[in-house]
N, C-alpha and C positions, 0 to 999 in steps of 0.2 A: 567500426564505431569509434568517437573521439567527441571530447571533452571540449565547448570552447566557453573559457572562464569569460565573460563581459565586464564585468563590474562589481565591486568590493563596494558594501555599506562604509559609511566612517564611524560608524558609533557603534556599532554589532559586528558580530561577524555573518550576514546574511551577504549574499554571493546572486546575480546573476549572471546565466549561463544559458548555453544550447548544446544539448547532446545527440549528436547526429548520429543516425542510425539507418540500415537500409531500406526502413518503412517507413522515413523522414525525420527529420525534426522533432525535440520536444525543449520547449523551454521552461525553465529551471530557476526557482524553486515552481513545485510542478506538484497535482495530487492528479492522485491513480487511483480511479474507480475498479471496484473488484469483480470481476467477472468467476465468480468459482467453477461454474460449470459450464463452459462458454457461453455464460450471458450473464452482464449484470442485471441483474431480477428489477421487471416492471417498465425495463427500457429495449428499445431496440436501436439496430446498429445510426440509424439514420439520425435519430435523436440525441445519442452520444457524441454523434458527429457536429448535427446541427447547430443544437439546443445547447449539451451541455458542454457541448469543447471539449469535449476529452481529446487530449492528444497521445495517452496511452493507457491501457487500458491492464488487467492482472488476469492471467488462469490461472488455477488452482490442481497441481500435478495428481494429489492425490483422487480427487472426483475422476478428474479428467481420464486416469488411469483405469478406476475401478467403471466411470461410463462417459462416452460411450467407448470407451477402449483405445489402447493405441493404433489397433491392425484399421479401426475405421478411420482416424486420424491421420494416418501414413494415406488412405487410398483415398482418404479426401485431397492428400496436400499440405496438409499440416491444420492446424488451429486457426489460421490466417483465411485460410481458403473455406474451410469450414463452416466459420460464421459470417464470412463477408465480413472482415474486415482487415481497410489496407492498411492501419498506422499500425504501431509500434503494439507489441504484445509483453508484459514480463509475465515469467511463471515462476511460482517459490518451488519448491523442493520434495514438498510433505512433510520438514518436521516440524511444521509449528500443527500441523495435525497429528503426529505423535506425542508431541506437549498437550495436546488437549484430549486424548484417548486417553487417559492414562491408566485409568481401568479394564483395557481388551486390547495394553501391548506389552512387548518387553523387551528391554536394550541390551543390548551387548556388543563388544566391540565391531562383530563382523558390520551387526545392519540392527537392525528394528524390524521384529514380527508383529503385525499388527492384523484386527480381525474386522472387515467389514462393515460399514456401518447398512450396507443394503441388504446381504445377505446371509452374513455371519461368517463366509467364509475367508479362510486366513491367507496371509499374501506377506510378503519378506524384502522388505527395502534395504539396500546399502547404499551407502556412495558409486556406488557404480551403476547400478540400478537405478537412481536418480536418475543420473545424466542422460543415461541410455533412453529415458521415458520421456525426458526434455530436448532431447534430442527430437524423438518423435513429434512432441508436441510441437516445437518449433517456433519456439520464443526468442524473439529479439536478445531480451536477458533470461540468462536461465541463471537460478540460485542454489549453491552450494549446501549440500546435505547435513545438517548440523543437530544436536540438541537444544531444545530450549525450555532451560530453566523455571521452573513455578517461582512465584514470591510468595511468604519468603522460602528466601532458599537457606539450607545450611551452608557453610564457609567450603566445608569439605568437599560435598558436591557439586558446589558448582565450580570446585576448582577441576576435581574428576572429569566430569562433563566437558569443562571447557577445553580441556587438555585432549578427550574424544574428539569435540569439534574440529582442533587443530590438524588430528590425524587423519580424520576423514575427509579435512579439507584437503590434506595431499592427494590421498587418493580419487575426489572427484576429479583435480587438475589434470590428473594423469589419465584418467577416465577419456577428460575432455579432449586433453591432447594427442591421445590417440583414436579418436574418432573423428570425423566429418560432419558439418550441418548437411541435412539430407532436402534442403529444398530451395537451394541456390544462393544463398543471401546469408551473412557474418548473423555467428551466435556470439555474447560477450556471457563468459561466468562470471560472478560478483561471489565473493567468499562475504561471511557474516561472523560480525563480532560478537562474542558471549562471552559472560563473567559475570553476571547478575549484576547485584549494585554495591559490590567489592571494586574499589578503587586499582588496588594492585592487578587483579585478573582482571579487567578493562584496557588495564593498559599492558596488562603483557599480550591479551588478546589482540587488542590492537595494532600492537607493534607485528606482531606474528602475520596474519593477516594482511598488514601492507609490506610484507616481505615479498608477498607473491605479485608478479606481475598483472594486473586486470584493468578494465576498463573502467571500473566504479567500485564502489565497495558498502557494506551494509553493515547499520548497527540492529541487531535482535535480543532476543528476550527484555524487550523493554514494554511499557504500555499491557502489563501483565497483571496488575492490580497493586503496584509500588503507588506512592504518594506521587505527587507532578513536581515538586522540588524533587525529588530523588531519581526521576525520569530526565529531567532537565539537566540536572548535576552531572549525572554519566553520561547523557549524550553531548553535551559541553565539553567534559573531560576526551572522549573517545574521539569528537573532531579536529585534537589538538595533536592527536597521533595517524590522522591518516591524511594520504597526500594530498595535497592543497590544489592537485589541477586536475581531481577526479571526482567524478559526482559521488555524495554519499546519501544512501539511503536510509531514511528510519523507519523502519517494518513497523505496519499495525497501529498508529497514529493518526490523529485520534480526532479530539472536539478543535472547533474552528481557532479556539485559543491556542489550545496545542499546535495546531498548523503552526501560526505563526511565533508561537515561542523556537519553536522546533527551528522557523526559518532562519532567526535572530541570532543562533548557536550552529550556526551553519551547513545544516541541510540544504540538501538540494531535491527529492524527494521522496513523497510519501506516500499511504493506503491506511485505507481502514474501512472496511463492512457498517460504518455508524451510519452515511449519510442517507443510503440506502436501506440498511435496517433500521433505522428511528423513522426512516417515511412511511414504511409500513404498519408503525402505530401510531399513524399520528402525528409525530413529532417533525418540526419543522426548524433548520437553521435559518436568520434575516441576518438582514443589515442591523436590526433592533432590537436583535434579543432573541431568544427561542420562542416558541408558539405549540401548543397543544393544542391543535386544532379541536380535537374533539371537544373541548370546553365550551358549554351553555352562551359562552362571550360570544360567539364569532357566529350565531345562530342567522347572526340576520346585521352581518359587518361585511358590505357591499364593497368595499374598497381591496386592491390588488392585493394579492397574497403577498407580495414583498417588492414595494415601491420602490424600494434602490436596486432591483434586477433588473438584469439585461435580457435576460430568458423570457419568451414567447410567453410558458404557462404563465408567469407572472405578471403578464401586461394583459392577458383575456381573462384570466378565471377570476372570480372572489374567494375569499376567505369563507364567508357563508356556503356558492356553490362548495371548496372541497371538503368543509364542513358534510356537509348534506351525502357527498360521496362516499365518504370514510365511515362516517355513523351508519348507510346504507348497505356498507359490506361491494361495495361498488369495482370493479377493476381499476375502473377510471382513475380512481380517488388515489390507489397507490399510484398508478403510474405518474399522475401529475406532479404527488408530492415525491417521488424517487428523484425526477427531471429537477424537480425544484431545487432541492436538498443539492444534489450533485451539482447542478450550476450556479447555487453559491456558492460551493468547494471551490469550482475553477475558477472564479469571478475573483474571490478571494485570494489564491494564489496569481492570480496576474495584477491583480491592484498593490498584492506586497511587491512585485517584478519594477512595474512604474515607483513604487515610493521608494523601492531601493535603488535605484536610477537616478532618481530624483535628490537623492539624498536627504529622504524625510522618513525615512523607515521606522526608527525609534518613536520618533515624536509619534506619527500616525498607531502605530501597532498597539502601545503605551496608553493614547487615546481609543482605541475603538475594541480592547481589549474588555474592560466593564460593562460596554456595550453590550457585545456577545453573550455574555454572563448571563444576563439579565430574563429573569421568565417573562415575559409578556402575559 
């Protein structure tokens, strides 16, 4: 796996790139549909591909783990073979699912005991154990076992925490480096930065972090329920401490404005469960603004769900029909708005890719940011 920088914005620091991997290519800045349980919900492999461009796609270690298990995993072939599919795969780790149990786990230096959400029963992660499960799974990028911080956080703890993060970051490396990928093709670790939204612990997480040698590297505990200036401010901050010829990731990121504030500060990229979970109630991202389909409005509004898409669904269906699907309780109705949603994530990240090429980045993003905003 390797990094190849293209092109520097002049007025941000928004960056493209291609990060080549042995499941191909992905061009950067880049968003990543999230697959938790080997499928992102409401889509299939073909339409990911077609429809919404994904060029890589997230599992989710902890699901993956508790089903359908690693021993089926391993004797499928890994995650890849499993669901039919040939690009690029990351998996996180489980602890932003230990940040969100925080009622049925408990931390300690070794690992995190955590208790099922299927069946109650308890199971014991460490950094080693990670790897090991990531290993199985057989992710392109596997992620570094860490804690992540609630907001707010106290000073204290998240210095405690971050300082755990750091230790256990050694010990996944080590983890890593003394095992093998188990199904022929380079695994890359990416360690993750934490310190909440403490300037000092950002940046000594930071620095700590690009000490280790990796193919990319990630900023976390952010998009946690902080204010978007104070998300912005530390991922700003933390891009100024990590190495300039490696992709950097911001975990769990977020509205379409977020995309590209996030791109401007120099990400390369991103994930987040919204575009896919807001289709399933309804909610729609455009070129013009967000859309509640279920709203009385769109009853009988014949015109394309979203005229500045490139996407299939948005050039057959109406606004009315997924109206009509959605209020019906219809399969349909999610699937088309998931495809939707998702293919103006990628549409959007490769229209910022040309304006940052172009050298119009600022002006365009600046412009079409109030845009986004806007409820329809």
């Amino acid at each position: 796996m390797h990094f190849e920088l293209l092109s520097n914005d002049k007025d941000t620091n928004a960056r493209v790139g291609i990060l080549h991997t042995d499941h191909g290519s992905i061009e950067t800045p880049i968003f990543m549909p999230v697959g938790t349980g080997g499928t992102v919900k409401g889509v299939h492999q073909q339409e990911l591909r077609d429809d919404v461009q994904a060029q890589i796609i997230l599992g989710n270690t902890y699901h993956l783990f508790l089903r359908p298990g690693t021993e089926v995993l391993e004797a499928a072939g890994g995650l890849h073979q499993f669901i039919g599919w040939e690009r690029p795969i990351l998996t996180d780790s489980g602890g932003y699912q230990v940040y969100s149990m925080s009622g049925s786990r408990k931390i300690n230096e070794e690992g995190v005991k955590f208790q099922s959400h299927l069946d109650g029963s308890y199971h014991f992660f460490t950094p080693e154990r990670a790897i090991e499960i990531q290993r199985s799974i057989g992710g392109d990028i596997i992620m570094a076992f860490d804690e992540c911080t609630p907001y707010p956080c106290e000073y204290g703890y998240a210095k405690r925490s971050m300082q755990m993060t750091h230790r256990w970051l050694k010990r996944c490396f080590e983890a890593f480096d003394a095992s093998e990928p188990k199904y022929g093709y380079e695994q890359s670790l990416f360690p993750i930065v934490q310190g909440s939204t403490y300037k000092d612990l950002r940046t000594e997480s930071a620095e700590t972090i690009a000490s280790f040698e990796a193919n990319g590297y990630a900023i976390g505990g952010l998009s946690v329920g902080e204010p978007e200036n104070e998300m912005y401010e530390m991922t700003e901050h933390v891009c100024q401490y990590l190495p300039k010829d490696k992709p950097r990731y911001l975990m769990g990121v977020g509205t379409p404005w977020n995309i590209l504030e996030s791109i401007g500060l120099g990400i390369d990229m991103m994930d987040c469960v919204m575009p896919s979970r807001n289709a399933r109630h309804g909610l729609l991202f455009t070129w013009n603004g967000t859309i509640n389909i279920k709203n009385e409005k769109w009853a009988k509004d014949f015109s394309a769900i979203d005229a500045g898409s490139e996407a299939y669904v948005d050039q057959v269906y109406t606004k009315a029909y997924l109206r009509h699907l959605i209020k019906s309780g219809e399969y349909l109705g999610v699937q088309i708005a998931t495809i939707h949603n998702l293919a103006f994530y990628l549409q959007l990240v490769k229209e910022a890719r040309k304006q940052i090429q172009a050298g119009t980045f600022k002006a365009w993003k600046d412009n079409l940011i109030p845009t986004l905003k806007q409820r329809l």
